[in-house]
C-alpha positions in Angstrom: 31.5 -84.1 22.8 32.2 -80.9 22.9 33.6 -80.6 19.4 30.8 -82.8 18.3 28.9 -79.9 19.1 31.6 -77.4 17.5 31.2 -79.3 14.5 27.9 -79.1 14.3 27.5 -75.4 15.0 29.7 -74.8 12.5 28.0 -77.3 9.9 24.6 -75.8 10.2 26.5 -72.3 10.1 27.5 -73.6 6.3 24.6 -75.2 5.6 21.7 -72.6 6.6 21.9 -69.9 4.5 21.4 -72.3 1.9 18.2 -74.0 3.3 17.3 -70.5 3.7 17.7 -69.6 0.2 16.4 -72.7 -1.4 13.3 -71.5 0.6 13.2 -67.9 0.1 13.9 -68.3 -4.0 9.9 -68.0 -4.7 10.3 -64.3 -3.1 14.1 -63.6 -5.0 11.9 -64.6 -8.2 9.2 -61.9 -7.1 11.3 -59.2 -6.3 13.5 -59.8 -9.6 9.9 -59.7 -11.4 9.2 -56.3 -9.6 12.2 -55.0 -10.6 12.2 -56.2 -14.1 8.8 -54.7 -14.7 9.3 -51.3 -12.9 12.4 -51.1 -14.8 10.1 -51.8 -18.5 7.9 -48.9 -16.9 10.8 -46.4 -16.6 11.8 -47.6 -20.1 8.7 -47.1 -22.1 8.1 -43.9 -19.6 11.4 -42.4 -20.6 11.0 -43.9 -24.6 7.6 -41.6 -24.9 9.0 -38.9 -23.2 11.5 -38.5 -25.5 9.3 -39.6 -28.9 7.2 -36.7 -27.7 9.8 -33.8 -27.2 11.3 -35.1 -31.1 8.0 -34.4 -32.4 7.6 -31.0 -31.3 11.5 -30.4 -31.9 10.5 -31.8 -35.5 6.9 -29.6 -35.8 8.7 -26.6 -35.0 11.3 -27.3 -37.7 8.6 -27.5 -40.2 6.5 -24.3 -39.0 9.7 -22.3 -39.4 10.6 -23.8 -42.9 7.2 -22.5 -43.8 7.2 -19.4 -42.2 10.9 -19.0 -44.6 9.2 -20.2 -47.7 6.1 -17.5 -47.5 8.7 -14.8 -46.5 10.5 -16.1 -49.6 7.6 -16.4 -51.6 6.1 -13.0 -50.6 10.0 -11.5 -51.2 9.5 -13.2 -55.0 6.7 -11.6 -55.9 8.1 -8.7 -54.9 10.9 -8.9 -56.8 8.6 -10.0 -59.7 6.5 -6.8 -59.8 9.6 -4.2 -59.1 11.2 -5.8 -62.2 8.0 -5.8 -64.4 8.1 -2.3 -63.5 11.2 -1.4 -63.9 11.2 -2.9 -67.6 7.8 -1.3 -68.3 9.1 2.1 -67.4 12.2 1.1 -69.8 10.2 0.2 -72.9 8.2 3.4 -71.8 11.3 5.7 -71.7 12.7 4.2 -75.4 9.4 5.1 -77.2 
């Protein structure tokens, strides 16, 4: 009898932790839904995060390409009125 109950111990040892888990899946199932939607959350958290940091990386850009095409503008014109008056004071000087 005594391995009767040896046997037996030891079948239930084997068997239990699959009762157990045939009983327990509703709260696996939970906790995999838990961490499948914090994990979205970081996702989406991290996905805007970086969306927003691109579009001030990408407005800077543009604010500086302006601020180089008035300097260049401004520079143009320049150049435009030293050169008109360079070439009025030539026709000037061969009169």
């Amino acid at each position: 009898m005594a391995s009767t109950g040896r046997q037996r111990t030891m079948w239930s040892m084997l068997i239990e932790p699959f009762i157990a888990a045939q009983e327990s899946w509703p709260e696996a199932a939970v906790a995999i839904a838990g961490i499948a939607l914090v994990g979205s959350v970081v996702v989406v958290v991290v996905w805007q995060a970086l969306a927003t940091w691109r579009t001030r990386i990408a407005v800077a850009r543009e604010e500086a390409y302006r601020r180089l095409a008035d300097q260049f503008a401004r520079e143009l014109q320049q150049l435009n009125a030293h050169l008109r008056d360079s070439e009025g004071a030539k026709d000037e000087g061969n009169q």
